[in-house]
Biotite code that builds the C-alpha atoms (Angstrom):
import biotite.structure as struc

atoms = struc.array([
    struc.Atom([18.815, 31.251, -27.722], chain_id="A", res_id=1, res_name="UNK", atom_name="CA", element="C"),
    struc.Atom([15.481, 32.000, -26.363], chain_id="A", res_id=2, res_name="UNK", atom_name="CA", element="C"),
    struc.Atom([14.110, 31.472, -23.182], chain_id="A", res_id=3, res_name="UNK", atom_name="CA", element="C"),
    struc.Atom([15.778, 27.965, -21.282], chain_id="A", res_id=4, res_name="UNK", atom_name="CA", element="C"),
    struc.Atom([14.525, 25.446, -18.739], chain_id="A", res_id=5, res_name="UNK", atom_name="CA", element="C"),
    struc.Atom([17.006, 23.620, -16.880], chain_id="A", res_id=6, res_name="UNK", atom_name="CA", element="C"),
    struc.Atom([16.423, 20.291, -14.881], chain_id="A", res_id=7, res_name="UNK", atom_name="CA", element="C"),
    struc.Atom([19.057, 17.848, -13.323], chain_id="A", res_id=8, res_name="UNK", atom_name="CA", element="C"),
    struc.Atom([17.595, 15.401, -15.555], chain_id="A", res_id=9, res_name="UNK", atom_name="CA", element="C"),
    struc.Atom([17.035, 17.940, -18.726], chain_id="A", res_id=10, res_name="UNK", atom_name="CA", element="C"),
    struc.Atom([18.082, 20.878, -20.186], chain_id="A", res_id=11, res_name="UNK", atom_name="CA", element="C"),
    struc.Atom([15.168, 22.294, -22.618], chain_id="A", res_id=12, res_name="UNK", atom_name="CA", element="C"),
    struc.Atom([15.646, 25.981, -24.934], chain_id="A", res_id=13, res_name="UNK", atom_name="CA", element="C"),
    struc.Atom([14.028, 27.483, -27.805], chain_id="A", res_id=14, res_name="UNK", atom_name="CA", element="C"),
    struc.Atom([16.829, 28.109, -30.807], chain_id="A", res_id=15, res_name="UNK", atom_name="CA", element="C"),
    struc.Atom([15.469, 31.124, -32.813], chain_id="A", res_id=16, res_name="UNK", atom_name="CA", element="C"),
    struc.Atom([18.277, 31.163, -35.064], chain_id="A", res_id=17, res_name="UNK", atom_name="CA", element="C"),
    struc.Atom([17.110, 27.510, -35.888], chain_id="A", res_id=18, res_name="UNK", atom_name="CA", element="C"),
    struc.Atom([13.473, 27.592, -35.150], chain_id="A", res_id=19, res_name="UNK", atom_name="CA", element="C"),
    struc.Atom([13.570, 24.500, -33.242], chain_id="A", res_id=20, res_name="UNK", atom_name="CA", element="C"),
    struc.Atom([13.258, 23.560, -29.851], chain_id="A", res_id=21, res_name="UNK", atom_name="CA", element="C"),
    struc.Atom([16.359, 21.507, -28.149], chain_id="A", res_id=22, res_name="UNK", atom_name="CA", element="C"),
    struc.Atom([15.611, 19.218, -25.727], chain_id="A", res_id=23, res_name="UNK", atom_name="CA", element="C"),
    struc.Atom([19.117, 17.480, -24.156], chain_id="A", res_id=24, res_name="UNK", atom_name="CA", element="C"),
    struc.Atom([17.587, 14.347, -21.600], chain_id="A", res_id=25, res_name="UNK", atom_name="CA", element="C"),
    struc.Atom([20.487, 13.266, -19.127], chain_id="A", res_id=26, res_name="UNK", atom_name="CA", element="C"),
    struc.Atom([18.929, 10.784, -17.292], chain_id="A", res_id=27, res_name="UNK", atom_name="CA", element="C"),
    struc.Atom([16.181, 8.494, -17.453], chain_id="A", res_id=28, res_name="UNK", atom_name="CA", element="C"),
    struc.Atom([13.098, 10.724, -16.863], chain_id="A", res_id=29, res_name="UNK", atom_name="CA", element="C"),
    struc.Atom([10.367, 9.782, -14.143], chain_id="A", res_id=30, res_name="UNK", atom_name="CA", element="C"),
    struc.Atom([6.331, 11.025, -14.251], chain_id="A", res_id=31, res_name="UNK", atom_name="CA", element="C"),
    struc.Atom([6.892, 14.026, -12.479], chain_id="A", res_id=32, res_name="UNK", atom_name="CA", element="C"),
    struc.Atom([9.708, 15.220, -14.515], chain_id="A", res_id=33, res_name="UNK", atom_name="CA", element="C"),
    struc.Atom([7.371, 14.072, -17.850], chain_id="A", res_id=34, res_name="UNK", atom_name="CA", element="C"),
    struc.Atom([4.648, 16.221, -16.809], chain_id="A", res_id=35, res_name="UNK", atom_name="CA", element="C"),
    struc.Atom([6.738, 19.049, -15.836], chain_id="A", res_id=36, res_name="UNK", atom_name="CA", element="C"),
    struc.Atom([8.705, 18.201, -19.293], chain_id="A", res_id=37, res_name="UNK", atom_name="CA", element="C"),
    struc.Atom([4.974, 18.892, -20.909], chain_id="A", res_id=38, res_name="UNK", atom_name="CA", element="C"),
    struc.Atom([4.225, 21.739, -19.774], chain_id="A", res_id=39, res_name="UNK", atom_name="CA", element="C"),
    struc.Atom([7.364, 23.369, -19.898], chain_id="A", res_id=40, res_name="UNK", atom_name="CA", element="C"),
    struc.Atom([7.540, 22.339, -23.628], chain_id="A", res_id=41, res_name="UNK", atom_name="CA", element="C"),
    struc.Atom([3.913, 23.796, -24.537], chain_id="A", res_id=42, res_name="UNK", atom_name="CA", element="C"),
    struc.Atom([5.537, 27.339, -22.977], chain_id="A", res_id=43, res_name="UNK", atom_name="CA", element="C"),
    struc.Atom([7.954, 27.320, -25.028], chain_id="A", res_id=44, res_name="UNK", atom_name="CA", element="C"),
    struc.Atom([6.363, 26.546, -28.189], chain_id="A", res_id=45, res_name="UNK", atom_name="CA", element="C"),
    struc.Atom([3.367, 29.490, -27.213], chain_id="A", res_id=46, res_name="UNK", atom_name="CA", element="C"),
    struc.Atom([2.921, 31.531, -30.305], chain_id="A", res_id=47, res_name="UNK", atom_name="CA", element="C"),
    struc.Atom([5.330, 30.080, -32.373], chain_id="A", res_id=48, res_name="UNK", atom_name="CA", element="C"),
    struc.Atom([4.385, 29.389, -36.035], chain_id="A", res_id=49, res_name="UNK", atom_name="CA", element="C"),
    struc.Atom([6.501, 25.999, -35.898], chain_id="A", res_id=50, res_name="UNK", atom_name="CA", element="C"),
    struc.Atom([6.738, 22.780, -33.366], chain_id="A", res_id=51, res_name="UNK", atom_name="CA", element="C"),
    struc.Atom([9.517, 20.972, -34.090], chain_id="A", res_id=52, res_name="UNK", atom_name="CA", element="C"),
    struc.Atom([12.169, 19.929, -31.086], chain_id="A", res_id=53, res_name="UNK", atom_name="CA", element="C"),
    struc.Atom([15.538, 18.398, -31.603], chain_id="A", res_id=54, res_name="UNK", atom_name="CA", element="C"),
    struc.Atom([15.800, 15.597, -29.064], chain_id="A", res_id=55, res_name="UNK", atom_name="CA", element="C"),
    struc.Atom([19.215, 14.809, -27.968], chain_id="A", res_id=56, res_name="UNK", atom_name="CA", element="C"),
    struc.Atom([20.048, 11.656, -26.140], chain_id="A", res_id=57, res_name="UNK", atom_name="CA", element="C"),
    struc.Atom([23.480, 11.131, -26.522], chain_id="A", res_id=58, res_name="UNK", atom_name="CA", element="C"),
    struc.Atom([23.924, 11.733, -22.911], chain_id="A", res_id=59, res_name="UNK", atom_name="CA", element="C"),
    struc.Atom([21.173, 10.032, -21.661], chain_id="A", res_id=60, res_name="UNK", atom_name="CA", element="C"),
    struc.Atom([21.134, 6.428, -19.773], chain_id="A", res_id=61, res_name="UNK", atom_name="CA", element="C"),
    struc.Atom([17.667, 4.004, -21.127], chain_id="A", res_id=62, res_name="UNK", atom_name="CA", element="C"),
    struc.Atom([15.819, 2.728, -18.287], chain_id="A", res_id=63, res_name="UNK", atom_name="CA", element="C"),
    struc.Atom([12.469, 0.894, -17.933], chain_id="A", res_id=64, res_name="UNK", atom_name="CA", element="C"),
    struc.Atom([10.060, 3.168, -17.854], chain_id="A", res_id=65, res_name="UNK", atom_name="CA", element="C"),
    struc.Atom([7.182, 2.332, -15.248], chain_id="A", res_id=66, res_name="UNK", atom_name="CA", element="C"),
    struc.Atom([3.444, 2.462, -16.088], chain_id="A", res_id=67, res_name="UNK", atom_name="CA", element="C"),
    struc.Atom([3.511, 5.980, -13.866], chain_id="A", res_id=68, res_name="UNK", atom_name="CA", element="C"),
    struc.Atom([6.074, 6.870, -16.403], chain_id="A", res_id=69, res_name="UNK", atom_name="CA", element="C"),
    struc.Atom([3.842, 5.647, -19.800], chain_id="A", res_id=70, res_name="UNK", atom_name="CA", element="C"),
    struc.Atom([0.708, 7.109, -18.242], chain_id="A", res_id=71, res_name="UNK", atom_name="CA", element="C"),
    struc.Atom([2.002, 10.876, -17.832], chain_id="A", res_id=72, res_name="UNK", atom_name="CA", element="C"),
    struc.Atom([3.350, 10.654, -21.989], chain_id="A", res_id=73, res_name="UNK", atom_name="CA", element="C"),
    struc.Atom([-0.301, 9.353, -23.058], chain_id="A", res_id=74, res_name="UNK", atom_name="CA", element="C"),
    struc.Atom([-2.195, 12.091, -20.659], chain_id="A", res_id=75, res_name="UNK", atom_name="CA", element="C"),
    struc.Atom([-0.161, 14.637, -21.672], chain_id="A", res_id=76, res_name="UNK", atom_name="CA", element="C"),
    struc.Atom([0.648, 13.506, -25.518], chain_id="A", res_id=77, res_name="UNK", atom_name="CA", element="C"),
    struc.Atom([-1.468, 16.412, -27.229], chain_id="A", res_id=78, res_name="UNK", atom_name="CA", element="C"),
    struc.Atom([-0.527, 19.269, -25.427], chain_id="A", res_id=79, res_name="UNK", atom_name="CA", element="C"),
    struc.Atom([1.984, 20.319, -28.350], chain_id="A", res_id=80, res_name="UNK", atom_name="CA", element="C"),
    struc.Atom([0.683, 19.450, -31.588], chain_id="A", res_id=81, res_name="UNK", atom_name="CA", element="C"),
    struc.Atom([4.578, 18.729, -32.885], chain_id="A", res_id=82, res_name="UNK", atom_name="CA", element="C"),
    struc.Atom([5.421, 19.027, -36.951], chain_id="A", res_id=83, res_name="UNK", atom_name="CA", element="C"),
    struc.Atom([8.652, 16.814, -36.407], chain_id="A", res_id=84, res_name="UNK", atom_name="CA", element="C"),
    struc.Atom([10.687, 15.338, -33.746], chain_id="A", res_id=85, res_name="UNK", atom_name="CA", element="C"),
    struc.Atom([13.850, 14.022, -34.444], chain_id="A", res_id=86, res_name="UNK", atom_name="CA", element="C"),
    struc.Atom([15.551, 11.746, -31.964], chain_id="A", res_id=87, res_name="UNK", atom_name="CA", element="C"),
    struc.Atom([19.754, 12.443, -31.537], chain_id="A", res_id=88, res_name="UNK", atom_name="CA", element="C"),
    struc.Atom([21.995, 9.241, -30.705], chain_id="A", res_id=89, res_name="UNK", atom_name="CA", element="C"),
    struc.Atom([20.067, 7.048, -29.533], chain_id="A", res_id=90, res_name="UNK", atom_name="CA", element="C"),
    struc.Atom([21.726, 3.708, -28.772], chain_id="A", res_id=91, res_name="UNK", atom_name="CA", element="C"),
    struc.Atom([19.316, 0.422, -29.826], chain_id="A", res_id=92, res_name="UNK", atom_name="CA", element="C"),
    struc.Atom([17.577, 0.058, -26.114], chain_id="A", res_id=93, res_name="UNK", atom_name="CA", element="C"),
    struc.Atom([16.978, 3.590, -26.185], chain_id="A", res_id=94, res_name="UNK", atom_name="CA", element="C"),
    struc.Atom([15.748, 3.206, -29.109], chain_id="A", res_id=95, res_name="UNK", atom_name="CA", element="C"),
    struc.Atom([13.309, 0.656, -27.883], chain_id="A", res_id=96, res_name="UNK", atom_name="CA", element="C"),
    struc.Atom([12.131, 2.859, -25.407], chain_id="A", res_id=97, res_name="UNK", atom_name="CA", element="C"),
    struc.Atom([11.848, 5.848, -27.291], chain_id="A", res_id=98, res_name="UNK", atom_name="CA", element="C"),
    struc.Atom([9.587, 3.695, -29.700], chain_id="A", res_id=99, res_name="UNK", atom_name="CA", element="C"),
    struc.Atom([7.292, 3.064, -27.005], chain_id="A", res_id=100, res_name="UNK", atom_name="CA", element="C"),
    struc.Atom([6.919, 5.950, -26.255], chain_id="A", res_id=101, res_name="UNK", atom_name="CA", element="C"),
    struc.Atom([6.052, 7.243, -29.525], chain_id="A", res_id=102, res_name="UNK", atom_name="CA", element="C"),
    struc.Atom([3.613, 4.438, -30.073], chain_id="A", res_id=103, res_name="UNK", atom_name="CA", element="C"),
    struc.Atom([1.819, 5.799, -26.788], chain_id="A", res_id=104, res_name="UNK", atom_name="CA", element="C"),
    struc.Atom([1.857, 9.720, -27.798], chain_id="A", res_id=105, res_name="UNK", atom_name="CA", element="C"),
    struc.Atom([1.487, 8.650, -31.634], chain_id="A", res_id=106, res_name="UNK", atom_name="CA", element="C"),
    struc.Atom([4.041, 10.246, -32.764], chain_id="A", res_id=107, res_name="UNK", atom_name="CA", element="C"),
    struc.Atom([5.573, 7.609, -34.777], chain_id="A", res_id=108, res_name="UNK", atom_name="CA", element="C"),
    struc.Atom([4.784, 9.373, -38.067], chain_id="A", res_id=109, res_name="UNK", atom_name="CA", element="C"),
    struc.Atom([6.020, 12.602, -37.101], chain_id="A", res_id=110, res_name="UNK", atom_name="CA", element="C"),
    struc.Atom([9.469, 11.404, -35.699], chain_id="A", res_id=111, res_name="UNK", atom_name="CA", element="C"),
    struc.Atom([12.410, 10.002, -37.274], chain_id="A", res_id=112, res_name="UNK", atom_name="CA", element="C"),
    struc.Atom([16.183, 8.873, -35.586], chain_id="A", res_id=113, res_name="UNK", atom_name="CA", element="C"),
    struc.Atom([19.363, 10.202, -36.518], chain_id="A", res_id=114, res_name="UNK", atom_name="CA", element="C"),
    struc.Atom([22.911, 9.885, -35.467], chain_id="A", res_id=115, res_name="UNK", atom_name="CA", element="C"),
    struc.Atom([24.192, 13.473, -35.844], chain_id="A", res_id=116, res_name="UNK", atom_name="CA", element="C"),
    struc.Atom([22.270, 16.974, -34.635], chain_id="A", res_id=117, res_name="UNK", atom_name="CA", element="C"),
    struc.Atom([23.354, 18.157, -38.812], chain_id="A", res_id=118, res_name="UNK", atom_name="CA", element="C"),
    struc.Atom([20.917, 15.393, -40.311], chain_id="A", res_id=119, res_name="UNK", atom_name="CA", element="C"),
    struc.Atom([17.956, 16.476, -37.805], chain_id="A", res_id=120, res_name="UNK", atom_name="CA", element="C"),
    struc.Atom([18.119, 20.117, -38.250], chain_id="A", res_id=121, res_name="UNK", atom_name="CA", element="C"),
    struc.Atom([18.578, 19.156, -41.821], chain_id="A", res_id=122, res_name="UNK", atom_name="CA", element="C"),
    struc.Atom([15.269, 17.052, -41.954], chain_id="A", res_id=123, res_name="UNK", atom_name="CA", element="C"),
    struc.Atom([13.467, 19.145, -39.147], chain_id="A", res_id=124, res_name="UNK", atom_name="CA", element="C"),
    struc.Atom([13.569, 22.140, -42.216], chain_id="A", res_id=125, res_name="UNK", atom_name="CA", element="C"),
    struc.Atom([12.535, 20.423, -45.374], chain_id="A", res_id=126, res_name="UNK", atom_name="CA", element="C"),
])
């Protein structure tokens, strides 16, 4: 394990041994802790030949998020030009959100749900 950010709300690390970054949400994430999310995520992916992150929200809670909230992902969607995101146990309203969310950053294409970190990694290396 590379380099790690930790938040109360996040825990984000690079995995070498899996060329991914992990990115474990906790709790529903405001705009400060998007932007700060951002640019944490486009340090960690500096110089690396791959952007692919491992999003797991098996421990998170899905909350509304406010137009504060929508407006930091769309400012701040193409500051990491991502290959894949996959998207780790997320129950349906999280799912709903998520979906926003990746409709905003358009991402939809690039990102695909699964219910076990083994299927991501999986898909994140085809």
């Amino acid at each position: 394990m590379a380099e790690e950010k930790l938040n109360v709300k996040y825990r984000l690390w690079f995995d070498d041994e899996h060329d991914v970054a992990y990115l474990k949400v906790f709790d529903s994430l405001g705009e400060r802790d998007i932007r700060e999310l951002m640019a944490l995520t486009k340090e960690i992916f500096d110089g690396r030949k791959h952007c692919r992150i491992l999003c797991d929200l098996t421990e998170s809670s899905a909350g509304l998020i406010s137009r504060g909230v929508r407006r930091a992902f769309k400012e701040n969607a193409n500051i990491v030009d991502y290959e894949k995101i996959t998207l780790v146990g997320a129950n349906p309203s999280m799912r709903m959100v998520a979906g926003v969310i990746l409709t905003i950053t358009d991402t939809v294409s690039k990102t695909r749900f699964f219910k076990t970190e083994a299927e991501a990694l999986a898909w994140l290396k085809e």
